[in-house]
C-alpha positions in Angstrom: 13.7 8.8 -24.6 11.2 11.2 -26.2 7.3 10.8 -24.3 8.7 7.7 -22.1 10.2 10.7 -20.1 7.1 11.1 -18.8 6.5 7.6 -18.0 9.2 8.0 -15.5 8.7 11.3 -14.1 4.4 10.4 -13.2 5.7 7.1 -11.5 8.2 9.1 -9.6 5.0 11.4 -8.6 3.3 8.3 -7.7 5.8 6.8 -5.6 6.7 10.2 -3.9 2.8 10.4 -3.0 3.3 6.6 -1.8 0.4 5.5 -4.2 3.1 3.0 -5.6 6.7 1.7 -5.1 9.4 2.2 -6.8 12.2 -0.7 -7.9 15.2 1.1 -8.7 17.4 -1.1 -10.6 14.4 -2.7 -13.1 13.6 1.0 -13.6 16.9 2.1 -14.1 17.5 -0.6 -16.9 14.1 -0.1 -18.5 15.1 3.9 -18.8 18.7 2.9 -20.3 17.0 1.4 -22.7 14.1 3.9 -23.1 17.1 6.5 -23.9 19.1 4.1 -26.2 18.6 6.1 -29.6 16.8 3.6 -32.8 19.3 4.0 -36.1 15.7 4.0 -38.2 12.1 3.9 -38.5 11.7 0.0 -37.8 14.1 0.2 -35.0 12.1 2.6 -33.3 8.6 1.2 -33.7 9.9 -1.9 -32.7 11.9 -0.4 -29.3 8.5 0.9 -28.7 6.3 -2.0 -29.1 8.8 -3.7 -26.4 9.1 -0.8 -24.2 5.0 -1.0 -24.2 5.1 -4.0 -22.8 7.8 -4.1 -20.3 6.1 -0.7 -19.1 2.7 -2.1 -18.2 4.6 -5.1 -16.8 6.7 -3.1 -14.5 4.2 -0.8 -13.8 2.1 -4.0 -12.5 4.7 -4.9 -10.5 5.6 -1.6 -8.8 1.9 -1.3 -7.7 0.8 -2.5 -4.2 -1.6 -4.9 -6.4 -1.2 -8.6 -5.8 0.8 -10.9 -7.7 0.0 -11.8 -10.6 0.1 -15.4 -10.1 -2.5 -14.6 -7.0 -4.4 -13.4 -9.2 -4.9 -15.3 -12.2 -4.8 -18.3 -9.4 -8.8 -16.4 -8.3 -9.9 -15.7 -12.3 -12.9 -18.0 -11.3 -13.8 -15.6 -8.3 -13.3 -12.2 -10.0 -15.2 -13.4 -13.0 -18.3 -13.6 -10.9 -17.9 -10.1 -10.1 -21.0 -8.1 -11.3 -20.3 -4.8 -13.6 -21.7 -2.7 -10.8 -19.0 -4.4 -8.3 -16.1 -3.9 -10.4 -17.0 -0.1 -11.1 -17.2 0.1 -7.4 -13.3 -1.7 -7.0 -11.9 0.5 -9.9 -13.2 3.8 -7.9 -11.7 2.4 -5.1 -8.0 1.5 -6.9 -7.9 4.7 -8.9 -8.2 8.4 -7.4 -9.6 10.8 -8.8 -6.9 13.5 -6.8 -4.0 11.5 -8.5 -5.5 11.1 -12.2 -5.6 14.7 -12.0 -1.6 15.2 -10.7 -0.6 12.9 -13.6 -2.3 15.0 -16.1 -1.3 18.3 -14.5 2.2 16.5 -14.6 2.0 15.4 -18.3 0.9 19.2 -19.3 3.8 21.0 -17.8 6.3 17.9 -20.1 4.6 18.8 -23.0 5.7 22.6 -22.3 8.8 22.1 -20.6 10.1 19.2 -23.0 10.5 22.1 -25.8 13.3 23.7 -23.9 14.7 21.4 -21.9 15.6 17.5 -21.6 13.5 16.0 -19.8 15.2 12.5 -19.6 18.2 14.1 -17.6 15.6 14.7 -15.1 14.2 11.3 -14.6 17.9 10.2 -14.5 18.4 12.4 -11.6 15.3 11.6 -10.1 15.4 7.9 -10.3 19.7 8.4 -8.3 17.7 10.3 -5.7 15.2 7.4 -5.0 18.6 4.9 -5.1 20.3 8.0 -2.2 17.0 8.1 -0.2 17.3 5.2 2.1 21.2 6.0 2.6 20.2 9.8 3.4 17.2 8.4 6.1 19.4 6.6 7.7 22.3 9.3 8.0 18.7 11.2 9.1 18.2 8.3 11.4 21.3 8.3 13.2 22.0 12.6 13.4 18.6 12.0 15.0 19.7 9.4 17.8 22.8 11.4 18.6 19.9 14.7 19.1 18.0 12.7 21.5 20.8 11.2 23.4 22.8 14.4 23.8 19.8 17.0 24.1 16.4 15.8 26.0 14.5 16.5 22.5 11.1 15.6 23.4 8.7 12.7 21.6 7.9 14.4 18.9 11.6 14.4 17.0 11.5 10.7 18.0 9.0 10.0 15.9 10.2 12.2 13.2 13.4 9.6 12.6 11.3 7.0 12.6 12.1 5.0 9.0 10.3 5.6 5.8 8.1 1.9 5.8 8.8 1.8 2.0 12.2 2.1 2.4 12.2 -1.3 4.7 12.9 -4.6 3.1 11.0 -7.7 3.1 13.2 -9.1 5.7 13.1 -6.3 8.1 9.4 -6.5 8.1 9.0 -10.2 8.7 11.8 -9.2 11.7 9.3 -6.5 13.0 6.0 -8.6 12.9 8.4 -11.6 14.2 9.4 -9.4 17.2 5.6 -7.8 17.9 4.3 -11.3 18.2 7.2 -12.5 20.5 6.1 -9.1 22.3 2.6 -10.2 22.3 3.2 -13.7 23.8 4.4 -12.3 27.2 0.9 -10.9 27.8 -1.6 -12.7 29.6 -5.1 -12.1 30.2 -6.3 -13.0 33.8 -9.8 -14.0 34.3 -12.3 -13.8 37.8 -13.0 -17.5 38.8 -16.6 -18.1 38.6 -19.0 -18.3 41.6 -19.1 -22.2 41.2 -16.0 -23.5 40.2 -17.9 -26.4 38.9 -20.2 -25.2 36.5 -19.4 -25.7 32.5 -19.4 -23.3 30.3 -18.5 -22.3 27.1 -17.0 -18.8 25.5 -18.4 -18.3 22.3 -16.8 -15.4 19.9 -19.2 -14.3 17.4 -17.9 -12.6 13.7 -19.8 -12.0 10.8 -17.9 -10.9 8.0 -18.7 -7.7 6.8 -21.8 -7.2 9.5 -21.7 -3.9 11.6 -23.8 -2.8 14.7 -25.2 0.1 11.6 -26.3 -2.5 9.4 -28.4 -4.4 12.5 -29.6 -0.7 13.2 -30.9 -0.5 9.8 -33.2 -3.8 9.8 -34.3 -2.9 13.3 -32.3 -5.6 15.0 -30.8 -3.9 17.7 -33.7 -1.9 19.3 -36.5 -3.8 21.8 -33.7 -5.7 23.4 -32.1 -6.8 20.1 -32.6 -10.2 17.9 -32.4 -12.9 19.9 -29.6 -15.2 19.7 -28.1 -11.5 20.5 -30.5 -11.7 23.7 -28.8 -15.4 24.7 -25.0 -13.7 25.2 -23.8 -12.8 28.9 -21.7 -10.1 27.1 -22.1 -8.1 23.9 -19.9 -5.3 22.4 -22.3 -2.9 21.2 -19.5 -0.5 20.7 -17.1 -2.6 18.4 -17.0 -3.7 15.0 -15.1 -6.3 13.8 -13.1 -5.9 10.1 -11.5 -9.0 8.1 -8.8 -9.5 5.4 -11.2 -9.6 2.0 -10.0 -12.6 -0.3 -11.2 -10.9 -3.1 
């Protein structure tokens, strides 16, 4: 498996941090064939060439990124990026704390891979990532019997509750399914107006991206404010609204 060892073993750092995911079986195939020895010179630099690929590939796809059809669907969009902006996203995507932890990682293979075999240990480390879920929920369920049998407080509670990478897609999409089934119940009751027959409207004001600090700094706020601001019955001068970002 030779320095594709280590290819393994910094994604398993990765995912352990949560930085990534982690798809077991595609990983587990791509290190069979990692291991699988070349007979001669052109088997191995062509093994390689492959392996280079399918490792970028698979990389992509265990990253919280997009897909990649998503995103070559907004090529127009990102091409207008400006230099400045994408130096900006890429300090954003990529820590600083984790570049360091792979190369801390990749120095202690290059000493350790003298003595020992380093692709038994991404073997062993990619079974514990297929055990994990199976050992959380025995975790899970020891757990349940605690509270029911014992009084435990909160706390232990909360430390059964699921690892969220763990979850499948499905179980998800059953969660947000049952919070906004939750959410329907609730009901929001209003105090009649003073005359029941006046019209009026409710008007819910977002700008994207615009806080109460940025209206601060162009002296929007102070003196009563701008003043469509001014025209409002009720302002929230202690909120902020957030969006999704398409980009």
């Amino acid at each position: 498996m030779g320095w594709w060892s280590a290819y393994f073993l910094a994604k398993l750092l990765l995912y352990t941090g949560g930085y990534i995911n982690f798809h077991v079986w595609w990983n587990l195939l791509f290190a069979v064939f990692t291991a699988l020895p070349a007979r001669n010179d052109r088997q191995r630099l062509t093994k390689n060439m492959i392996a280079s690929v399918v490792s970028v590939v698979l990389l992509y796809h265990d990253s919280w990124l997009p897909p990649l059809g998503r995103v070559l669907a907004q090529t127009q969009n990102l091409a207008d990026f400006s230099l400045p902006y994408w130096i900006e996203l890429i300090g954003r995507l990529i820590s600083l704390k984790v570049v360091l932890e792979v190369v801390l990682l990749l120095a202690i293979y290059a000493l350790l891979k003298r003595k020992l075999r380093m692709s038994t240990f991404v073997f062993v480390g990619i079974g514990m990532v297929m055990v994990g879920p199976a050992l959380i929920g025995r975790v899970q369920a020891v757990g349940k019997h605690d509270v029911t049998t014992s009084n435990v407080n909160a706390a232990v509670v909360n430390a059964t509750m699921p690892d969220l990478r763990t979850l499948s897609a499905e179980s998800l999409n059953r969660k947000v399914a049952e919070f906004y089934q939750q959410e329907q119940q609730r009901r929001i009751r209003f105090v009649p107006l003073a005359d029941a027959g006046a019209a009026y409207d409710i008007v819910l004001l977002h700008v994207c991206s615009l806080s109460w600090d940025d209206l601060q700094q162009v002296s929007q706020v102070s003196q009563g404010g701008h003043s469509l601001l001014q025209r409002f019955d009720v302002v929230f001068n202690q909120f902020n609204s957030a969006a999704s970002y398409s980009g």
